[in-house]
N, C-alpha and C positions, 0 to 999 in steps of 0.2 A: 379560502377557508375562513368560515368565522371563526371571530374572536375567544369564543366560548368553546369552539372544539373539544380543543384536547377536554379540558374542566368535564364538560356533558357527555362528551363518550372515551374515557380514559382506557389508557391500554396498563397505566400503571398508580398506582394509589399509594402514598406515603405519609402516614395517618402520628398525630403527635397527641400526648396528653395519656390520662391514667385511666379511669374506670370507664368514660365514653369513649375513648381511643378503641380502648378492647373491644368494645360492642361493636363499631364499626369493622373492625378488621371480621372477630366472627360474623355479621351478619354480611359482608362479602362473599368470606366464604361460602356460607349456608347460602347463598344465592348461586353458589356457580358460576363468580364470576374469574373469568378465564385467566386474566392478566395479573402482575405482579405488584403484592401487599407487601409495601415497605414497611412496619411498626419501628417508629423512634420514642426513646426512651432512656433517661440516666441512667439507671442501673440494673432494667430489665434483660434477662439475656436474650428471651422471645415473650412473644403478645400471642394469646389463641396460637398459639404451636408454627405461628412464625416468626422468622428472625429479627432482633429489635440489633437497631443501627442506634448510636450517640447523639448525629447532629446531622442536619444537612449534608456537611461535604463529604461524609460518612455512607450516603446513599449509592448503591452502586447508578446511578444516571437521574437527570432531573426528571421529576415524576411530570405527571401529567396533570392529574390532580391531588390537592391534599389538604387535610382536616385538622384545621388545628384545634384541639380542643384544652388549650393552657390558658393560665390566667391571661387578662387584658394586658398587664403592663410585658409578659414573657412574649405573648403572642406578637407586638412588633417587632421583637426580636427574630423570632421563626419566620415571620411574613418578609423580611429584609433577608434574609437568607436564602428563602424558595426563591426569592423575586431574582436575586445575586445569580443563583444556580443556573434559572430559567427555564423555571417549573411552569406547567400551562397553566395555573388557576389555583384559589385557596378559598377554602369554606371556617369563616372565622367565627368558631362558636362563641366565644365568650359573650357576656354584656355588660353593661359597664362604661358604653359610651355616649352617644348625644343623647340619646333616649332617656339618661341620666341629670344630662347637663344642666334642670333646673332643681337639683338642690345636690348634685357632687361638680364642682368646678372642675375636676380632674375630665371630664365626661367629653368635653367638647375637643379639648386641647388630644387628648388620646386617639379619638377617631379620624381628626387631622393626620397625627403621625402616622396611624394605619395605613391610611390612603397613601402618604407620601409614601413608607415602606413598602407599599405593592407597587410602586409606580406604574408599570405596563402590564405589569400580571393584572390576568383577572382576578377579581374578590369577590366574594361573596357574603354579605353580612356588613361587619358585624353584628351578635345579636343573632344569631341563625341557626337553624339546625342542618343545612345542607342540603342535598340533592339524593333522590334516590331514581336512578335510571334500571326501571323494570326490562328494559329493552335489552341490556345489557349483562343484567347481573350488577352492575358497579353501584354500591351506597356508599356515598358519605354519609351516614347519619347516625348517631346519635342514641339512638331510643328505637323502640319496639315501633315495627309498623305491621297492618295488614296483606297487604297486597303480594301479590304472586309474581315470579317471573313469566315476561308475554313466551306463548310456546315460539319457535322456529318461525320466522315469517307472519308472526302475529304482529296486530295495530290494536293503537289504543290513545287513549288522549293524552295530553300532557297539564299538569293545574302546576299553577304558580301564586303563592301567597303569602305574603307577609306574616302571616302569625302559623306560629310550628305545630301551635296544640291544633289550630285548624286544620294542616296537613294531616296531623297523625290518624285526626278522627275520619277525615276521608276516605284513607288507606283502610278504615274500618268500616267501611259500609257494604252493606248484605244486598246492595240493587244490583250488582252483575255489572256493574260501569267498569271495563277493561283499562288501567290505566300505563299507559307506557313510562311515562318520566312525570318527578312529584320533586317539585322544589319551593325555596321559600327563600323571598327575598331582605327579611332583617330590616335594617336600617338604610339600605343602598347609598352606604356609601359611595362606593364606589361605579359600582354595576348596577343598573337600576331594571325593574321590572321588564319596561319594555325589549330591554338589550338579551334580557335572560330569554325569553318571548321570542324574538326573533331566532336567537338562537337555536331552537326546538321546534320552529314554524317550520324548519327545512328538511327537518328528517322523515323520511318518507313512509318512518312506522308511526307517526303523528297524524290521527285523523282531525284533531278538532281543540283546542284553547281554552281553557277557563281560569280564570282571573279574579282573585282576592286582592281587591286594589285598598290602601289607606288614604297612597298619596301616588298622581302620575310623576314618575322619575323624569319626563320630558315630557313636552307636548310633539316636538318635530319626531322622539322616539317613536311614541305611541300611533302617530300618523305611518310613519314608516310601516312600523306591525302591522295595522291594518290593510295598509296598500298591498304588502309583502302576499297576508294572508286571503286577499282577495284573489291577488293572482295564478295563489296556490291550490284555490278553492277549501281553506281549509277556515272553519267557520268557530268564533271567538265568541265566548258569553263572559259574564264578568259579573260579579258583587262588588258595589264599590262601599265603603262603607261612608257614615256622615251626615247621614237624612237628620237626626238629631242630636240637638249638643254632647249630650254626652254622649256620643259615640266620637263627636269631635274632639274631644276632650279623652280618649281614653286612647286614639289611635296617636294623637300628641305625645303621652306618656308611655304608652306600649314604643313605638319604632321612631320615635321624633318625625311624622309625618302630618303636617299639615294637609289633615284630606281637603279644605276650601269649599267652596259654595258645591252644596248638592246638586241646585240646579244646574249650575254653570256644567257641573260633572256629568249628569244624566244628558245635557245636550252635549257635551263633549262625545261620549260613549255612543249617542245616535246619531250625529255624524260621521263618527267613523265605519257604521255598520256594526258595532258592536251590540250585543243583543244584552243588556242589563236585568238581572235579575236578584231577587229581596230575598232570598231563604237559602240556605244550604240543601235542604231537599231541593226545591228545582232548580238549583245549581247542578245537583249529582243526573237528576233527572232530564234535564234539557242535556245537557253534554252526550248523555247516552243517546239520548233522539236524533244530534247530529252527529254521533259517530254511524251510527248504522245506517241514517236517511242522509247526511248532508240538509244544507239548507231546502226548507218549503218554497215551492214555487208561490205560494199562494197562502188567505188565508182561510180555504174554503173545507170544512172537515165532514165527514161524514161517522155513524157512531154506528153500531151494532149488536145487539145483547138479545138475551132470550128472556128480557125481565121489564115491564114497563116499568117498573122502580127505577132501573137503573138508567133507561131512554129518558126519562125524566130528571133523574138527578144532573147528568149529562147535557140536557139542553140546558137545564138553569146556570151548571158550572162556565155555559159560555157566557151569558147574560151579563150584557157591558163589555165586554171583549171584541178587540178586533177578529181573531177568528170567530170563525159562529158554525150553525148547522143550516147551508141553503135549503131551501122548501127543494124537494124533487119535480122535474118537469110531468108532465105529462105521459110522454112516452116513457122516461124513465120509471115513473111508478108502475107503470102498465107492465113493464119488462120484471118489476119486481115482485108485481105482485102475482104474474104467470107462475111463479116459482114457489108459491105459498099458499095455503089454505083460505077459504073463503072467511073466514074468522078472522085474519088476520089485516091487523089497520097498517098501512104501509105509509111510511113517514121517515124522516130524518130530524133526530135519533129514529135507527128501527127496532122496534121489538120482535124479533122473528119468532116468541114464545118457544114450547117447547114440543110443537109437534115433530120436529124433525132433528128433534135434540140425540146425537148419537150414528144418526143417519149422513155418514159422511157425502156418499153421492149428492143429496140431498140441499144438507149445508154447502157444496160447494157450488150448485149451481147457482143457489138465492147469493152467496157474499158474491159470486160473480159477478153476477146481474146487478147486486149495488156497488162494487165497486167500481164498475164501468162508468159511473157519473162523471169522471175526471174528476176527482177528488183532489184538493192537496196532500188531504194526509189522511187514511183511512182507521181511524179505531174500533175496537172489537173488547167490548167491557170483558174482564173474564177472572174472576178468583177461583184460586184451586182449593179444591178442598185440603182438611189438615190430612197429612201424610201419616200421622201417628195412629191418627183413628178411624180415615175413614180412606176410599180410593178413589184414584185419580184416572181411571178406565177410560171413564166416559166423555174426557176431557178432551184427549188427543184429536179426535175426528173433526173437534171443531179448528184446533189449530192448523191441522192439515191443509182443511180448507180453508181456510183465510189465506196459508200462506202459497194454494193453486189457485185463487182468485186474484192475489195479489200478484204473482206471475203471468196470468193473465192478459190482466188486465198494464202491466208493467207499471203497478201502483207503489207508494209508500206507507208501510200501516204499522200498526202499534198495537201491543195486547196492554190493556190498562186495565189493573185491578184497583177494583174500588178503595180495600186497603192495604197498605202495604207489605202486611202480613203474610199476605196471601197472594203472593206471587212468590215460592221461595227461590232463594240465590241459584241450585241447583238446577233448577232451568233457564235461566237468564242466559245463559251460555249459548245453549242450543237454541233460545230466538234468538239469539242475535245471527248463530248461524245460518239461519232460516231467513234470513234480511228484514226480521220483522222489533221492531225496540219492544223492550220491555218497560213499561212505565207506571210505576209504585205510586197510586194517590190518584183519585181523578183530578182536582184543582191544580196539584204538579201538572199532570201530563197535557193539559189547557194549557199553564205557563209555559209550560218546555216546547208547546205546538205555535205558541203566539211568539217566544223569542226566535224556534228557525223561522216563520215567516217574515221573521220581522226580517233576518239577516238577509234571505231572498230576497224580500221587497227592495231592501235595502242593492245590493247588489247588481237589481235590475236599472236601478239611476246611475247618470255619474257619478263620478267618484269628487269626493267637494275640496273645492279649493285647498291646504293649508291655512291653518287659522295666522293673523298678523298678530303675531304677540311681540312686537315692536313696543308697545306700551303696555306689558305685564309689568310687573313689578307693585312692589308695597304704597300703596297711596302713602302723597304727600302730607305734612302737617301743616304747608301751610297753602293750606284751601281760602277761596274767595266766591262767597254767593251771588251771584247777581240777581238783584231782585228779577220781578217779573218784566219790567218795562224795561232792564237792561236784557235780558234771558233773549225777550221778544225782537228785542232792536237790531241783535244779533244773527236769531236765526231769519226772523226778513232778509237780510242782506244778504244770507244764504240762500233766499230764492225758494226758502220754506212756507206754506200755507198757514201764514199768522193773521186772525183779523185785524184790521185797521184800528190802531187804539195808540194812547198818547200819554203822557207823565202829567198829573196837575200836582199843584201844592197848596189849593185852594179851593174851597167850595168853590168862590168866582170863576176860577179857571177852570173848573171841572163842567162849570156853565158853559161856558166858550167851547171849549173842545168839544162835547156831546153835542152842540147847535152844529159845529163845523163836521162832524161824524155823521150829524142823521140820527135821530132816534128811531127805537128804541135801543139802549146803552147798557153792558156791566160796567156797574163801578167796584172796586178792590182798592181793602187797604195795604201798600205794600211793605214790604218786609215782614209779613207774615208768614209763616209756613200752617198747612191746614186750615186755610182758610173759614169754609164752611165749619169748623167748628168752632172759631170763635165770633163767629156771627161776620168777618170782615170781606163779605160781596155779598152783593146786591145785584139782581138779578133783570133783567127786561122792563127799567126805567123806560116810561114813554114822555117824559114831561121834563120840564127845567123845575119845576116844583118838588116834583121826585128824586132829583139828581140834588137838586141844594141842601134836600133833609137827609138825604142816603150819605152824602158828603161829611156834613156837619158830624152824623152817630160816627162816621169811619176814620175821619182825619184823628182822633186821641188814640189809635188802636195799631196802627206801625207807620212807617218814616216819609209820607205822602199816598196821591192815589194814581190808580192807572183808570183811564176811563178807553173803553173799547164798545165796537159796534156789536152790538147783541148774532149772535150766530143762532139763522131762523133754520125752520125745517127740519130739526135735530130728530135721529131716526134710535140712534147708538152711541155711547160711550166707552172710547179704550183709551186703555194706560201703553204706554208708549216708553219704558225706561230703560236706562243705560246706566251700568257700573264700571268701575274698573276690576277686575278680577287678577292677582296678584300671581295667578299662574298663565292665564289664557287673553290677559287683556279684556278690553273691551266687551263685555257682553251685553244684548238686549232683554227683557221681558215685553212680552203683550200680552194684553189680557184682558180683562172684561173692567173699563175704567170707572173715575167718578168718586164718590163718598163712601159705595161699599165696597172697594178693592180688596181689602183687607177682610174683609166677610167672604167675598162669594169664592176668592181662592182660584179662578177661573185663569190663570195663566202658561205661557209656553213660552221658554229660555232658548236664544237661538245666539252661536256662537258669530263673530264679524271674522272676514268679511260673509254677507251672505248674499240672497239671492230674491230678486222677484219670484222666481216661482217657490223659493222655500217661506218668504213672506207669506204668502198668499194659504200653501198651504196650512200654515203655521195659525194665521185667520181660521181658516175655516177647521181647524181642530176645536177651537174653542167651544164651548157651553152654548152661550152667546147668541152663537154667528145665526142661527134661524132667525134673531131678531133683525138681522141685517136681509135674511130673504126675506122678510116681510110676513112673520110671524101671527097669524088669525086675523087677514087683514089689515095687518098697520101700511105705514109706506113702505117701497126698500129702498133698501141704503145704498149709498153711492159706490158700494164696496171697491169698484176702478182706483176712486177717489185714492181711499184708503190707504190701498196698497200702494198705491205709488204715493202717496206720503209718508208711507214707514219706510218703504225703501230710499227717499228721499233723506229720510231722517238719518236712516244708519250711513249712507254716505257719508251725510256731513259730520256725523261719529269719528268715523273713520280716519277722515279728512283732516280731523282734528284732535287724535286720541291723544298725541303727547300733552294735552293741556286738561282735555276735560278729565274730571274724575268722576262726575255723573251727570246724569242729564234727564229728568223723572215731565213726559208729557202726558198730566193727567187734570183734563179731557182730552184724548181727540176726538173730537166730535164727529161723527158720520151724519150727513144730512143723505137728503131722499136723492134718486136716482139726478143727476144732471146737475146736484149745489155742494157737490163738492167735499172735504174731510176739511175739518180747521184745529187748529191747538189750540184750544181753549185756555189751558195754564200751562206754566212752565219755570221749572225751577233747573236752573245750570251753576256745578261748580266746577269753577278751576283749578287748577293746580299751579306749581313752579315750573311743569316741564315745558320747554318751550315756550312762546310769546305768549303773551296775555293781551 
């Protein structure tokens, strides 16, 4: 039995505190929920017209679950008590604790003691509004919510999230998203996201996960869920928040959660198969696409309307997206367009106009005949008209047939209304009963169609390693730069593709070296950071005359020079870097290298340890990468080269994380087919951990 049990599906509920207390006991009831509502209370005789107990021992048996809703300092009182009894679990509203901790000192010391008072009970919060289990009937909560009890033998999803006001507004939404269990994880102290996550992955009226992430409560958690969920087939989307400071900055003071590097995050979330998405509408949206489809096999969609307006808005909404609309074959169009008037232009998006508008026979043979393409996901544009003023007759025959085309064909499809409006709640019900999603917004129902393919796609690879977060933790303060010629000296001996170059401390010796090198030569001044913008290298010297002047401008400019063999053939430039990431360890960027890194914005964040073939793809995602196949005639690129020098690089990452705290190579240079990738620069810092 997991840990969370009894807490998630209680057979008994013993609820503390004054005017949220009540609301919780009545809206129990007004649920129908079956099992027995203990109300505690000093001097209450009963709570909503049941019986009010004094104290814990007072209880006729240890609850299952229960709600404290008393101040902070009373509530470790009552949480040392449930835990004493050996109660299954406690939803700790109050706030008032680390969330606080930077400007109430009381804040940090408090949430401590909480923790310690639950010892092995589960907690939930503090800082929370609880859990509300539609499945059951059973709420701990707090406050008004929307959502319905599931009927007898009903599935639905489960969302879990950090902020309560974002649960409530959920619970308030008019799209037909059936939700089974809606909880919020607070501050996790104790209990943290993933744990809650798992817990509700197992219940078999749970079709599908959605996640309002601040901060991951683990990283070995969060793996777990996902492995768990993969094997359950039960498919996870998530909003992580943090893309910008101030969201960082606000999810710090809301739940004391350090949400950390976005990147780091978004490649977190797509290693695991988690399907990341940026808005509360396609959050509500994508969830309903995988409760009634499950994950896309694919990212191949087909569209359907009787409006070239809307065939049109529809192809543009994929433009730039992995899924798209493939052109139809040959026979396929032929098959389609047997089914339709000679007027009619046949395409994907189709506009099937409006000759057969009402004609259900009709319509069922044409969606037949297109949804036979093997479609990943079949869409069918369709706003209803308003029900106040006008009717909705002539609507049903096309529904029909999509959903005898779609049985068919044994396709997966969607009714997607352009706006939201106009798709009302009142039939959301019955498509979903019909196996077909209902999807509010066309640009939603493109996200919610790109996140399940994604989780499909995702699920057709192996499952990836566990991340080594052996060296997570807070970067050290006492960091050591090594210039460029120590950086180099370094990874040479690692067996790393560095060109041939050497330390001078002297125009003279910068002479010598460059003779013993071979011209043509970079010269660099070292201990510079950004070189090229303070003018310190110099580039494809061919002469001792050119090295003695280039020497002379560089030696006032930082603390000697490096002199290195010029790297010919140069086709492409990537950035190659490593950070330490204070939850997840080690992580890399690649991306499009050089002087506009920072301009063209061109990169992909991939967690250690990784993979030649996630390298590679990871390359060939980029902007970029056509300049490497050899873009309107140039050369191509050694792309082999490449990859086995980034994966070369993250090795020796790896190999070495207890020390490095970053490790930034920007050039790696791509030359043309057969000369190879080289590190053009490189900046390496250490840390205290481990040898130096």
């Amino acid at each position: 039995m997991h840990r969370l049990e009894r807490l998630l599906r209680p057979k008994s509920i013993a609820v503390f505190g004054g005017r949220q207390a009540a609301s919780v006991v009545a809206q129990s009831i007004s649920m129908g929920f079956a099992g027995e509502i203990w109300p505690v209370h000093p001097t209450k005789q009963e709570v909503a017209g049941r019986k009010a107990y004094r104290s814990v021992a007072d209880l006729p048996d240890a609850p299952d679950a229960a709600f404290v809703g008393v101040n902070r300092h009373l509530t470790i009182e009552v949480i040392a008590a449930l835990a004493a009894r050996g109660a299954g679990g406690a939803v700790c509203y109050a706030s008032g604790f680390l969330e606080v901790a930077a400007y109430d000192q009381e804040g940090e010391r408090l949430q401590a003691e909480v923790v310690a008072a639950a010892g092995q009970m589960p907690l939930l919060g503090p800082n929370c509004y609880g859990l509300i289990n539609y499945a059951d009937g059973a709420l701990l909560w707090p406050d008004q919510h929307g959502g319905i009890r599931l009927a007898e033998g009903g599935r639905g999803v489960a969302i879990i999230t950090q902020s309560s006001s974002m649960a409530i507004s959920m619970t308030m939404q008019k799209r037909g998203l059936p939700i089974a269990f809606l909880m919020t994880a607070g501050n996790q102290a104790q209990t943290g996201l993933s744990e809650m996550a798992l817990g509700l992955v197992e219940d078999d009226r749970v079709t599908a996960l959605g996640l309002h992430v601040e901060a991951f409560d683990s990283v070995a958690g969060f793996e777990r869920l996902a492995a768990r969920a993969r094997e359950l087939k039960k498919p996870i989307t998530a909003i992580k928040v943090g893309r910008s400071e101030q969201a960082r900055q606000a999810a710090l003071s809301h739940t004391a959660s350090l949400s950390g590097s976005d990147a780091a995050s978004g490649a977190f979330l797509k290693r695991l198969g988690i399907a990341r998405v940026e808005s509360i509408p396609t959050f509500i949206e994508a969830l309903k696409l995988l409760h009634v489809t499950g994950p896309l096999h694919g990212f191949r969609l087909s569209s359907m309307s009787c409006s070239g307006g809307e065939a049109s808005v529809m192809a543009d909404s994929a433009e730039g997206r992995l899924v798209h609309f493939p052109p139809l074959t040959d026979q396929h169009r032929a098959r389609v367009k047997s089914t339709l008037g000679p007027l009619v232009a046949v395409a994907n998006p189709l506009d099937y106009h409006t000759f057969i508008w009402n004609n259900e026979p009709a319509l069922t043979e044409t969606f037949t005949a297109m949804v036979s393409g093997g479609f990943d996901l079949n869409m069918m544009v369709l706003d209803f008209p308003r029900p106040d003023r006008c009717s909705n007759a002539s609507y049903w025959p096309n529904i029909r047939a999509f959903e005898a085309a779609l049985k068919t064909n044994k396709a997966k499809g969607a009714i997607v209304s352009s706006l939201p409006e106009n798709m009302p709640e009142e039939y959301t019900a019955g498509l979903i009963e019909r196996g077909i999603a209902p999807l509010l917004g066309i640009s939603e129902a493109m996200e919610a169609a790109e996140a399940g393919a994604f989780i499909g796609s995702a699920w057709c690879k192996p499952q990836a390693e566990p991340i080594d977060t052996t060296a997570a933790g807070a970067s050290t303060d006492l960091r050591v730069t090594s210039d460029e010629a120590g950086a180099k000296e370094r990874l040479l001996k690692a067996g790393l593709p560095v060109p041939k170059g050497r330390r001078a401390r002297s125009a003279e010796e910068a002479l010598i070296v460059s003779t013993t090198l071979g011209f043509p030569v970079a010269l660099k001044a070292l201990g510079v950071a950004h070189k090229s913008e303070v003018g310190a290298v110099r580039l494809n010297l061919k002469d001792e005359e050119s090295v003695r002047a280039a020497a002379l401008d560089l030696l006032p400019l930082g603390t000697g020079l490096y002199v290195e063999r010029m790297v010919r053939n140069a086709v492409a430039e990537l950035i190659v870097g490593f950070t330490r990431d204070p939850m997840f360890g080690p992580i890399m960027t690649l991306g499009t290298g050089g002087v506009l890194v920072e301009l063209l914005r061109d990169s992909v964040t991939l967690m250690l340890p990784t993979t030649r073939s996630e390298i590679e793809t990871a390359v060939r995602s980029l902007k970029f990468y056509q300049l490497l196949e050899g873009y309107r005639g140039r050369p191509k690129a050694d792309i082999a080269a490449a990859i086995e020098a980034i994966t070369a690089i993250a090795e020796f990452v790896q190999k070495n994380a207890s020390e490095i705290e970053e490790l930034d190579i920007n050039p790696l240079i791509v030359c043309s087919e057969g000369k190879g990738a080289w590190m053009a620069d490189a900046l390496l810092v250490l840390g205290d951990k481990g040898e130096q």
